[in-house]
N, C-alpha and C positions, 0 to 999 in steps of 0.2 A: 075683791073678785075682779075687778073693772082692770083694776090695776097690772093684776097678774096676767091677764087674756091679753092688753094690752103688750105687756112685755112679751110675753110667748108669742104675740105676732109680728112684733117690731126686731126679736129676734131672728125669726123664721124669714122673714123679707131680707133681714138683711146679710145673713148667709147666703141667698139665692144669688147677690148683687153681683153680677161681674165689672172686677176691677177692670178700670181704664189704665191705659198707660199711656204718658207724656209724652216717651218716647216716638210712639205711631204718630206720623204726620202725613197726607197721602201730598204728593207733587205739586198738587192739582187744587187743595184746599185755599178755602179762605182763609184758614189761619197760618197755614204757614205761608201764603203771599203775603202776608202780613208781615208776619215775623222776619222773612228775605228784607222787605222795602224797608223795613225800620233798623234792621243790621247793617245794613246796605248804606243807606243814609247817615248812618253814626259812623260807619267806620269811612266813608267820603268828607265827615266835617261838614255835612249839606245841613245846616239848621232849618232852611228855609222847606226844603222839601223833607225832611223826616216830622216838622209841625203839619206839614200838609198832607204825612203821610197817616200821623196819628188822629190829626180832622178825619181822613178820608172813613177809615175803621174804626172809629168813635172808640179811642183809646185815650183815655183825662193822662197827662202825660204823669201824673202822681203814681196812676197803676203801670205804667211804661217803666218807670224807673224802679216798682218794689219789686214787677214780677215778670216784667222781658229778660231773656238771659240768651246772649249771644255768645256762641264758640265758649259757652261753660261758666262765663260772667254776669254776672247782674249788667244791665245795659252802660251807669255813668262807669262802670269798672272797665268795659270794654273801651270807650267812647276815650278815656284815658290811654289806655294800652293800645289804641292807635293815633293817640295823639290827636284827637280831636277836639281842641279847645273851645272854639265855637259852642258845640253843643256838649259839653261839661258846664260850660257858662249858662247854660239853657236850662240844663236839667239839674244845676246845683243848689236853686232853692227848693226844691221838690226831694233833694236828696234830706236835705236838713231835717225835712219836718220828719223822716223817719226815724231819725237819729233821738228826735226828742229831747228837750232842755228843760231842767228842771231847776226855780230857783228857790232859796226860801227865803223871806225875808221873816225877821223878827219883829212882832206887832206889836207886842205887851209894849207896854208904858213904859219911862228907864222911872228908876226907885226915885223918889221926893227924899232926900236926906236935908 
């Protein structure tokens, strides 16, 4: 019973919900001065100031690199495509760990013949 009222209300809430879209950014926001200073800074090659940019807005550069996207790009994709070495060098071990590496090694004992 608990179960069903449950559902029927988790449904009903969440039909009400109005979608967000990414797209809307107002001028004037926090987030997208954000999102300007750390495009801005990647496509300059400014290492120094886009680490101080993502200091400033408490952005761990691990989330900079999965889910910043500049002019349509994940950020090191951009950062590349303007030739920004510096900060490819910066943000390519952060790239990696998304990438994920898998190894296996074989543990069994070899055969006693």
């Amino acid at each position: 019973m608990k179960t069903t009222l449950i559902f029927a209300v988790s449904l009903a809430s969440a039909s009400m919900a109005v979608p967000a879209s990414a797209d809307v950014f107002y001028e004037d926001s926090y987030i997208y001065n954000a999102l300007v200073q750390v495009c801005t800074n990647t496509a300059d090659d400014d290492r120094r100031s886009l680490h101080n940019t993502l200091q400033e807005y408490r952005i761990s550069k691990q989330s900079a690199v999965e889910k910043i996207v500049c002019n349509g790009k994940l950020l090191t994709d951009f950062a590349r495509l303007n030739q920004a070495t510096k900060v490819v060098a910066m943000l390519k071990p952060y790239e990696d760990r998304i990438k994920g590496r898998v190894t296996i090694h074989d543990v069994a004992a070899p055969a006693a013949n």
